[in-house]
Every structure is written in structure tokens, then in C-alpha cells.
N, C-alpha and C positions, 0 to 999 in steps of 0.2 A: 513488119512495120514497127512493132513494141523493138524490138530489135535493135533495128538503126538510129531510135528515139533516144533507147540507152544509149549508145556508141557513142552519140551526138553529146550528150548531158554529161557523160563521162571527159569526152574531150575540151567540153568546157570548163569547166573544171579544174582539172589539170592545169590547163592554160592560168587558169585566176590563180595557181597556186604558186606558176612558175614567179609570174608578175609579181607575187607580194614577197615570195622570197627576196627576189632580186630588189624589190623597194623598201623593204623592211632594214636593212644595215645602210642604205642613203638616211633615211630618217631618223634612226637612233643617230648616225652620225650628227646632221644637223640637229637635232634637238640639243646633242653634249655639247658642240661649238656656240649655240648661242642660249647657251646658263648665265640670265644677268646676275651681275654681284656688283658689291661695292666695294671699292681698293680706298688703299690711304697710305702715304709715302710717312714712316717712321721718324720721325725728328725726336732732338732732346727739348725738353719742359723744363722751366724752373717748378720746384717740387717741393712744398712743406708739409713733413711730417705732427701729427698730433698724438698724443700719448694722453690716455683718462685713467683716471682712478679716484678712487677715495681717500678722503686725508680728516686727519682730525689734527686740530687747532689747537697747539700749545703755547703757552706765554713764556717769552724769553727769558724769564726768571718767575721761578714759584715755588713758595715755601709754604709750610703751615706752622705758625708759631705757635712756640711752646715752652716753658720756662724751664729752666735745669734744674731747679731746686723745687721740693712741696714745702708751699706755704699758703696763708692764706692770702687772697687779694685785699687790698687795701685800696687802690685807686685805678681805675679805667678810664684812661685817656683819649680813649678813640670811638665813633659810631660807624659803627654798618655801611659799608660801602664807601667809608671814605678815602680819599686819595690822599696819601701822606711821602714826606722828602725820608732820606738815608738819615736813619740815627733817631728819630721823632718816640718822644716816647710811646709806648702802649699799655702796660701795666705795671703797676709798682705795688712789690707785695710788702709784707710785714715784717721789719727788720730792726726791731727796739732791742733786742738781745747782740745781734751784730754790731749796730750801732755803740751800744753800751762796752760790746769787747774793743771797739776799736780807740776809743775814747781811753781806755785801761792801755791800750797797744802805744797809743802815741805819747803818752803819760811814761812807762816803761822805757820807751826808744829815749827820749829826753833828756831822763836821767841818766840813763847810760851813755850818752854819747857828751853830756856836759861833764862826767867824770871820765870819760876819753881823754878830752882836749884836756884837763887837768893834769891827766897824768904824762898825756905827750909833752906839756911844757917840763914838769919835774925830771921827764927822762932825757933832754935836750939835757940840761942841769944835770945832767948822772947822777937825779936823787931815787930815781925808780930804775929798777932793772927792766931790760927788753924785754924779758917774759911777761914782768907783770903788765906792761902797755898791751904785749899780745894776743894776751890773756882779756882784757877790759876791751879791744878793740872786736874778736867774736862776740863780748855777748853785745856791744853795739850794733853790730851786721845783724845778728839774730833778733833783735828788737826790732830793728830795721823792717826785716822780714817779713815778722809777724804783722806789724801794721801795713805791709802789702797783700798779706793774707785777707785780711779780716775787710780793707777796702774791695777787693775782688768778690769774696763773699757779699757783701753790699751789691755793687754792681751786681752781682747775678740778680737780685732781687728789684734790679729795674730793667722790665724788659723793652726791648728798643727794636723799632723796624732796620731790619738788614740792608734794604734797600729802597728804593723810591719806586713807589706801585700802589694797587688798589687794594682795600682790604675785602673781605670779602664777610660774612655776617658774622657779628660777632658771638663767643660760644659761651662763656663767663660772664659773671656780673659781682660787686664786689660782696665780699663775704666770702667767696666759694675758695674752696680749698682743692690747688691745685697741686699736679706731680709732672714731672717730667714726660708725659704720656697726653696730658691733657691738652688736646688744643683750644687755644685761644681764639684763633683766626686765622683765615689764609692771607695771606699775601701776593700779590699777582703784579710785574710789570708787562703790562699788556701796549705799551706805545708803540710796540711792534711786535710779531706774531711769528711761531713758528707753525707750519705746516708738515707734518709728515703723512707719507703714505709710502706705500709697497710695489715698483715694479718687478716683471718677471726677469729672469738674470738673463736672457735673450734679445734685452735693450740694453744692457750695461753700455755696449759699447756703442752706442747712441744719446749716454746722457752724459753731461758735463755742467758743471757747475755755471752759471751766467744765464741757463737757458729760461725763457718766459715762459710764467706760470701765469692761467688765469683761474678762478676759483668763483663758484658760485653756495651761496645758503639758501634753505628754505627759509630762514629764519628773513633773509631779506630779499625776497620776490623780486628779478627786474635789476638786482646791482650785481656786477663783477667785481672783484677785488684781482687787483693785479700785482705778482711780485718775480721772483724770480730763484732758481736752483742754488742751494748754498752751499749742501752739503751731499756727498753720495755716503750711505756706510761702507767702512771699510771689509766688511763681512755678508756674503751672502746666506739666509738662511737654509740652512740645509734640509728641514721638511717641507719646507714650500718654494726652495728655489726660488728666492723674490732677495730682492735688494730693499734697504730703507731708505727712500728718500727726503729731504729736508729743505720745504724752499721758506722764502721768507715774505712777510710781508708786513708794509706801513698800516697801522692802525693808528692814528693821529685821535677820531673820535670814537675810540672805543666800538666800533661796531663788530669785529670776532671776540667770541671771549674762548677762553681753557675748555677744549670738551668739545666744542663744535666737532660737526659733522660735515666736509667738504667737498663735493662737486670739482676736481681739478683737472684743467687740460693745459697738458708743457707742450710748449709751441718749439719745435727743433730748429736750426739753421735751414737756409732754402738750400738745397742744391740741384743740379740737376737731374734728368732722368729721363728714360724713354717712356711713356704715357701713351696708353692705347682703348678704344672702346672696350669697356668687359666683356660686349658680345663679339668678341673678334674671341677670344681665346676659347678655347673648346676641352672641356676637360671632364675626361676618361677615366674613371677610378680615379689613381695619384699622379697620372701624369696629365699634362697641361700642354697644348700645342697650339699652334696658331698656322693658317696656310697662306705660302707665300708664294706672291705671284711673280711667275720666271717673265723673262723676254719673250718668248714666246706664244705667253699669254696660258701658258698650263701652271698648272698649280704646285706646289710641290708641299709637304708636313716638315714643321720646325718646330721641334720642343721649344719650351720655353721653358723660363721660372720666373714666378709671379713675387711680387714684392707688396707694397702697400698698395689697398684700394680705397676709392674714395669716389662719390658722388656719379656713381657710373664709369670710372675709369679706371685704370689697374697698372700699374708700375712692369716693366720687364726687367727681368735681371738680369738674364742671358738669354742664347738661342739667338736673337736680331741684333743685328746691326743699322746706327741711323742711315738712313736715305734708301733703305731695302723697301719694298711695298709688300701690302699684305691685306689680306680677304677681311673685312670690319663686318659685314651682313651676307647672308647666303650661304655659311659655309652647312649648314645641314642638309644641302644638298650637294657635296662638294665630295670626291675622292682623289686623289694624288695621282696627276697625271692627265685631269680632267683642263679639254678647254674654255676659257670662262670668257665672258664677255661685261670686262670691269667700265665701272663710272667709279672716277676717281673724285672724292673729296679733301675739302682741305684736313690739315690734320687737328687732331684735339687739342685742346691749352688742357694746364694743369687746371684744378679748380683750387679757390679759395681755400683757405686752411679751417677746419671746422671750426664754428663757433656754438659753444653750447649752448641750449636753448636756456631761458632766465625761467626758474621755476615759476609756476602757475601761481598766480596772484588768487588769496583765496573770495571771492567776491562779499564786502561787510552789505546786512541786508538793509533797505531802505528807510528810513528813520519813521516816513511817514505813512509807510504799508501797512496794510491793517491785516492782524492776524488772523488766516482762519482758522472755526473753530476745528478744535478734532474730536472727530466721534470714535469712539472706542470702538472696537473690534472685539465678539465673544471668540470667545478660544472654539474652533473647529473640533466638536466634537464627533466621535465612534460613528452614529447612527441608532446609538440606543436610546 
């Protein structure tokens, strides 16, 4: 009886095992035919690039004056901060010694050159020889001279703005005795503003002069200054492999000045591009692949290489072709070969070109909040 009980349990058994054999490759099949995923037919995007960096804020012309000769000042003609035209005076030092040699200089040339013309008439009249007009006509040229000298020496002693700009605090005051080292003032024409900063030389051939610059300060919370690429350096630095860049911008009311510290994004030309979800690409160590779906609804692996990303999107550079379709969501459960069961969307657009955020305005406290008090704090003492 126990016997036949077993023989019976045994052949059932058996039987359950034949059945799941046999139904276990039906169902892994249907399972792999219907793997939903999500497809998307590849097109090109219009596509702008944004480049950031840091730039500091030069004036298109900037001097610090400083007088060529030591002497002492005599008059200071400018204050602190003022805005002055090309040529306006600034300081006039002390020159009663030059003055008085020039005075002896023009006294000199005078005489000499009114017994010139004397002797030039007698030698028309062959009552003087050539030599001796020759002779009396150097030492006129050298009198000459000297009273250009002794002028020049003067002029040095009145010092003049080079150029039309702001001055910046004054360093002297009169009395003080200056030398060719001493500055007086800086000089700044800031009606318009140079920016430089440094890309890596793996944009060289992305940047060109005309390109828009947009630039933000902490100094002013909320405003953009806009200009544009003026200049590239002709030379890349060799320890840091960067390039210098130089864009320009209108300052009409002085709001950058020399020194700033700048917040900069160069806006490149739009062109096109293939643009895809970032979760579509799938990337393994250094290689980058994306799965693309056949006609027949299997899947197949297609390297890519990846280009600019931006706001959840990712540029292709090779590997796809437009109008080709490919796996956007689901591929972590995806291997090459596998059939999938796609819902196709439409395709992505490029996004907007970044715009940098305007630094954090810092909040001023309320005129008529009442302050609390503060209770001190004793210093945390050992436990002894």
C-alpha cells in the first residue's frame, strides 16, 4: 500500500516537472517580447552653446601719473575722483631756476641771430667771408637750441593728463617733494571697459571675435552688463593650456570700474545638432552608448560620442544618424538583441541658452525693527 502511494507521488511529480519545463521558455519568451520602453525618432535641434568663466575688469586706458623730474609741488590742480579732458593740467611743480635759465636762453639766441642777419647782409656785399657767416650762423642754431631745451625742462615741470578719464585719489599735496617713482594719481578711462579672462585651448576653435558676452557683479545684485568678444590672444599659455580672452563692454555710467571681479557667459552662434534625453545614453566606464531600435522591434548598441549637455539634454556627435530611432527610458533592462515593446514620443527641442542666475541681493534690515537685545554667552568651561 505505502508502495503504490509512493509510485503514485513520484509520477506526479514527474508530470509537474515535465509541464514547467515545457512552459518555462513560453514565458521567459513572452516576458522578453513585451519589455515596454520608450522610443524617440532622432532629429536635428537648433543648438546654443554657453562658455562661463571669470574675468576681471580693465579700463581701456590706465595710467598712474607721475612726474619725470624731482621737485617740489607748487600747485595741484585737480581733486579726488575727478573727471578731467586730454592735456588738463594736474600739477605744477617748482621751476624759478628754469624759468630764469630760459629767460638768459632767449636773451642769448637774440643776440645771436640779430648779428646773423647783420653779417648775412655784409657778406651779400663780400664785406664778410663765408666762414665767418658760417661760423656766427652755428652759434645762432645753438642758442636756438638751448632755449628749446630749457622750454622742455619747464614743460616737464607741468604735469598734464594724457588722456580724457577719471582720476582716481589723489597721492600729494603741495609742498611735497616728488621724484619720478612717486605717484601722483591714477588715471582711468573707463567709458568703456575691457574684460579678460581665460578659456581652456579645447574651445579655441569655438571662439571668434563678435561673439556675445554677458557679465554679472556682486557689486550689482540683479543687473547684466552686455558686450561682446574683441579680442582672442595670439598665444596659448603653456602651464595652463588656456587662452586670454578680451571682450568689451559700454560703461556710459561708470558702473564697472579696474579690478572688478566678473561673472561671464559668451553666448556662441546657434547651429544645429542632434539633441537627445541624457537618460537615453548609457555610459560604461569611457564608453557612452545609446540602444537603437531595428525594424523589427529588437534592439541593437550604438556607441556614441557625447558633445554639450544642458538642462537634461545631451548633444550626439557620432554613432546616430537623424531619422534613426532609439531607446529614451527602459534601457536597464535592455540587452542587444532583445525584443521591446516601444511607445514612441515626440522628439526633444534644444533648451534655451543658459542664463546666469543675477547674484543674491543682500537683504538691507528694516529701519523700524526693534533690535534684540543680546545676552552674552560664558565661554564653555572643562567641568572644573
Amino acid at each position: 500500500m505505502l508502495g503504490r502511494f509512493a509510485m503514485g507521488t513520484a509520477a506526479g511529480l514527474a508530470l509537474l516537472m515535465v509541464v514547467g519545463c515545457k512552459g518555462e521558455p513560453e514565458a521567459a519568451r513572452r516576458q522578453a517580447a513585451d519589455v515596454p520602453v520608450t522610443a524617440q525618432v532622432v532629429e536635428m535641434a537648433a543648438w546654443s552653446d554657453t562658455l562661463q568663466a571669470l574675468g576681471t575688469a580693465k579700463a581701456r586706458e590706465s595710467v598712474t601719473i607721475t612726474a619725470k623730474v624731482s621737485e617740489i609741488i607748487e600747485q595741484v590742480h585737480f581733486d579726488s575722483g575727478q573727471q578731467v579732458r586730454a592735456g588738463a593740467p594736474l600739477v605744477t611743480l617748482r621751476g624759478q631756476a628754469q624759468q630764469a635759465a630760459l629767460t638768459q636762453a632767449q636773451a642769448t639766441f637774440a643776440e645771436a641771430d640779430q648779428l646773423y642777419r647783420r653779417q648775412r647782409e655784409l657778406a651779400q656785399q663780400r664785406l664778410v667771408a663765408s666762414s665767418t657767416l658760417d661760423t656766427q650762423k652755428a652759434i645762432r642754431d645753438s642758442a636756438e637750441a638751448r632755449v628749446a631745451e630749457m622750454q622742455s625742462e619747464i614743460g616737464d615741470r607741468n604735469v598734464r593728463a594724457p588722456f580724457a578719464g577719471v582720476l582716481g585719489i589723489r597721492q600729494v599735496s603741495p609742498g611735497s617733494l616728488v621724484t619720478p617713482t612717486t605717484a601722483i594719481a591714477t588715471l582711468d578711462d573707463i567709458e568703456r571697459m575691457h574684460v579678460d579672462f581665460q578659456m581652456p585651448e579645447s574651445e579655441l576653435s569655438s571662439l571668434a571675435n563678435g561673439n556675445k558676452v554677458e557679465a554679472t557683479s556682486v557689486a550689482w545684485p540683479g543687473r547684466t552688463f552686455e558686450g561682446e568678444v574683441t579680442t582672442i590672444d595670439a598665444r596659448v599659455d603653456p602651464s595652463t593650456r588656456a587662452v586670454t580672452v578680451r571682450a568689451d563692454f559700454a560703461n556710459g555710467d561708470h558702473a564697472l570700474r579696474p579690478g572688478m571681479l566678473l561673472d561671464v557667459n559668451i553666448y556662441r552662434p546657434e547651429r544645429q545638432a542632434l539633441i537627445v534625453p541624457e537618460i537615453a545614453v548609457v555610459q560604461v566606464g569611457r564608453e557612452s552608448f545609446v540602444y537603437r531600435l531595428k525594424a523589427d522591434s529588437t534592439v541593437e548598441r550604438a556607441d556614441v560620442m557625447t558633445g554639450a549637455r544642458r538642462a537634461g539634454v545631451v548633444e550626439l556627435k557620432q554613432g546616430i544618424r537623424p531619422g534613426e530611432r532609439i531607446i529614451i527610458d527602459g534601457t536597464g533592462k535592455l540587452r542587444p538583441g532583445l525584443k521591446v515593446e516601444a511607445r514612441e514620443v515626440a522628439p526633444v527641442a534644444a533648451p534655451e541658452p543658459e542664463k546666469m542666475p543675477p547674484p543674491p541681493a543682500t537683504p538691507a534690515p528694516a529701519a523700524d525693527a526693534p533690535t534684540a537685545p543680546v545676552t552674552p554667552v560664558a565661554p564653555a568651561g572643562n567641568g572644573g
